[in-house]
Residue, then its C-alpha position, 0 to 999 in steps of 0.5 A: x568876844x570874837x572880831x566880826x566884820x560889824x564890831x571891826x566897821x564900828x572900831x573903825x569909825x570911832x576916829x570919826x570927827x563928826x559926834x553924832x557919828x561918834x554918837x550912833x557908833x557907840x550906841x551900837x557898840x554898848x548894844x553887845x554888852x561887857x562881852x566886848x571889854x577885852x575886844x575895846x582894851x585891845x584896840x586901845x593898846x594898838x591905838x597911838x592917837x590920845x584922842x582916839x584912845x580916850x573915846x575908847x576909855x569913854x566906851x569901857x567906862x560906859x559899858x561898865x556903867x550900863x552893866x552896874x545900871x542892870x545890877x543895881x535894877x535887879x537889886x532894888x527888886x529884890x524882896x528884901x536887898x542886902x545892904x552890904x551887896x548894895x554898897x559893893x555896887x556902889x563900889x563897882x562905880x569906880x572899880x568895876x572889876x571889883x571881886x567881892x569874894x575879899x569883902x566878904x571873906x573879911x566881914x564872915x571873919x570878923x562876925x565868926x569872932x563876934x559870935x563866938x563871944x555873944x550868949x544870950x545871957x548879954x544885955x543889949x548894951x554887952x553885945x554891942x561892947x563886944x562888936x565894938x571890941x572886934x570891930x575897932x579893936x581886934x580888925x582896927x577900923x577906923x573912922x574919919x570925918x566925911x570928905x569929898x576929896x577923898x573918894x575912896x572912904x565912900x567905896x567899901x572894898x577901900x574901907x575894908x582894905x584901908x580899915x578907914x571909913x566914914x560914918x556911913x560906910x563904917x555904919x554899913x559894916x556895923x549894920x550888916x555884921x549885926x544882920x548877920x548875927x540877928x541884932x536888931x540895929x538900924x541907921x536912924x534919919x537924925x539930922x546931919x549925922x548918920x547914926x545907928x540904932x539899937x531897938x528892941x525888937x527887929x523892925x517890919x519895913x512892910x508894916x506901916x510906920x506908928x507915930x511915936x513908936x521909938x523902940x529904940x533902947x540906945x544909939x551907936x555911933x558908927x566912926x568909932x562905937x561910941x553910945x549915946x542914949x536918948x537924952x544925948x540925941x535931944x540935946x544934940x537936935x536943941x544944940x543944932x535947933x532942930x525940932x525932934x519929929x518921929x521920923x528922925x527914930x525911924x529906921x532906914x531900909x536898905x534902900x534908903x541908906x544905899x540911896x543916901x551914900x550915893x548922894x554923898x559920893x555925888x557931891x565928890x564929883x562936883x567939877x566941870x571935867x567930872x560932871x558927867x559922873x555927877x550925873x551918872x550917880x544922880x541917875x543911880x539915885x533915882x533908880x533907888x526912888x521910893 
């Protein structure tokens, strides 16, 4: 974006020490959008003062977070929204200037090579032996434990780069390479784990849910593929004394999941310094609100 006498006036003012100066003077700079990024990165590097430069850190990161807060909006209005490009969003939260054309190029990769082992003539069970073949064997990912110290296994162009995921950005690569190869698989609501599901037929999130309609023939875990059938998650729910109610085998939507990987990457920024970010994601939270 081109210097103007009013962004030069705004730049000029950011070194004021009264805040609510500070305040209305970003207020109108974030009004031009991420058109003037080149403009604050270069007043950055000209600038010696630390604390002048860390306001301006404040209004590129503000900037890109009001971009994310309108990308995020239309994505959610989408008739049926893509999960995996919902997760790159919540990606773009700490690499705003993340290019998805790499993760996608990987995952059309990894699913050109499960498809080319898939027939019809593969039982449900065969055909996820296959994706667990290419997904953990021939592309290496791997799974680990949740951890809120280590943000980047909950941001998906880190999973892909570092082939290393939680449960649930692993659960999300599972899911969407199944989408793409009309495998009728869903993350389930079982409680303190993200598992994922594998039903016998695709599932219509605009139909009302039916009480005890299961449909599920087998259940995936996304760390590393491991099976368990229905018998293993009951014996799970007794061990942790948790009553099974239909809700915990109905699928979850898009929406759902991505709203649920925003609340784990929340509880990473839990200290006083990092609050603001805490947040700034529970807002994106709400946005994803049934």
């Amino acid at each position: 974006m081109n210097e103007t006498k009013e962004i030069n006036a705004l730049f000029h003012l950011l070194d004021d020490p009264d805040q609510e100066v500070f305040d209305t003077v970003a207020s109108k700079i974030l009004l031009f959008g991420k058109e003037i990024i080149p403009n604050l990165e270069n007043l950055w590097e000209n600038t010696i003062d630390e604390s002048i430069q860390e306001r301006i850190e404040q209004l590129i990161h503000r900037v890109h977070y009001q971009d994310l807060q309108i990308a995020i909006q239309h994505w959610t209005r989408a008739e049926t929204p893509d999960l995996l490009q919902g997760a790159m969003l919540v990606a773009r939260y700490q690499f705003p200037d993340m290019q998805p054309n790499p993760v996608m190029t990987e995952i059309e990769r990894i699913k050109r090579n499960i498809w080319l082992e898939l027939n019809n003539y593969l039982t449900p069970l065969e055909q996820i032996n296959v994706l667990n073949s290419m997904i953990y064997n021939y592309f290496g990912l791997k799974g680990e434990e949740v951890a809120y110290m280590r943000k980047n296994q909950f941001f998906i162009n880190q999973v892909m780069e570092a082939k290393r995921g939680n449960p649930i950005t692993n659960g999300i690569i599972y899911q969407s390479l199944c989408a793409m190869l009309d495998l009728p698989v869903y993350a389930v609501n079982i409680p303190r784990q993200f598992i994922l599901a594998y039903f016998d037929s695709f599932y219509d999130f605009a139909e009302p849910p039916k009480p005890d309609d299961y449909r599920i023939l087998f259940f995936i875990d996304p760390m590393q593929g491991q099976i368990y059938s229905h018998q293993d998650v009951e014996t799970y729910l007794k061990r942790v004394s948790v009553p099974p109610v239909p809700a915990y085998y109905r699928p979850q939507s898009n929406k759902q999941i991505i709203r649920f990987l925003l609340e784990e990457l929340a509880k990473c920024f839990q200290e006083d310094k990092e609050r603001y970010r805490y947040d700034e994601l529970v807002n994106l939270i709400n946005m994803l609100a049934d």
